[in-house]
N, C-alpha and C positions, 0 to 999 in steps of 0.2 A: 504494500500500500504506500501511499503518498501523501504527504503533507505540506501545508507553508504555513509559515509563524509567520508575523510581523515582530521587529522587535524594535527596543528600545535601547539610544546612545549607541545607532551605530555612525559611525563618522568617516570612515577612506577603506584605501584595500588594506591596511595595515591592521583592520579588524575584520575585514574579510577573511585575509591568510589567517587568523587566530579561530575565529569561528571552524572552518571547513578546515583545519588541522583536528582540532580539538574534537569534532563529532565525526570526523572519520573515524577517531579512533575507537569509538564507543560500538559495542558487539551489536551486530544487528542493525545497526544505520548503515545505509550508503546511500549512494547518489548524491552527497553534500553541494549544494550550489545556492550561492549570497545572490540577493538582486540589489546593487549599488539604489537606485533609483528609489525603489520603494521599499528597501531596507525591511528586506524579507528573508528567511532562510527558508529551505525549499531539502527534504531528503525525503529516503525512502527507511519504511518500518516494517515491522513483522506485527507487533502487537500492539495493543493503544499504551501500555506499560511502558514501552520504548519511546512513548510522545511525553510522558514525563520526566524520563532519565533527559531525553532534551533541553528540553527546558531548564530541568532540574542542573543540566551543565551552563546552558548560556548565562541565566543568572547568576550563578558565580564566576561566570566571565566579567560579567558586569554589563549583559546584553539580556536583560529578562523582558519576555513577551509582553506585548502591550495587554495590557489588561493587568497586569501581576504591578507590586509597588516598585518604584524607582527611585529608593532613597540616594543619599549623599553618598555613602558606601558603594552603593553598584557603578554610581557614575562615575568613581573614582577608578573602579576597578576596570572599567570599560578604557581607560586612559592609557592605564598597565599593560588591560593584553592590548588595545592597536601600536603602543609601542614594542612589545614583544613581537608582532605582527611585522611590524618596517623593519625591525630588523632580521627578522627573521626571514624574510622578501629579500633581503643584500644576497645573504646567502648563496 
């Protein structure tokens, strides 16, 4: 099956590469793909379980779905990974 989140505090590809690093690696997703524009993530899942381990990682990226709270904490963390993100991109 197929999903797309919308999320929240996404800002370049430096959070791009951070996201679709991070939820590849997670058992059971693939297909990982950001949409720059409407700052959407977009995979594929086996069970609705695996739409909350989702989630449950972007938020602590510091990318939690719109609907979910977006304290000072996540927006800060969101700063973290797109700079782990750029650099990570030099690579």
């Amino acid at each position: 099956m197929k999903t797309t989140l919308y999320i929240q505090n996404f800002k370049c590809g430096g959070c791009e590469k951070t996201i679709i690093n991070k939820l590849s690696h997670l058992r059971n997703i693939d297909e990982v793909s950001v949409n720059k524009t409407y700052a959407t993530v977009t995979f594929e899942y086996k069970t609705p379980e695996e739409i909350k381990t989702v989630k449950e990682a972007l938020s602590t990226l510091g990318y939690p779905p719109f609907g979910e709270k977006n304290n000072l904490i996540k927006k800060s963390k969101s700063y973290m990974s797109c700079a782990i993100g750029k650099i990570s991109k030099a690579d």
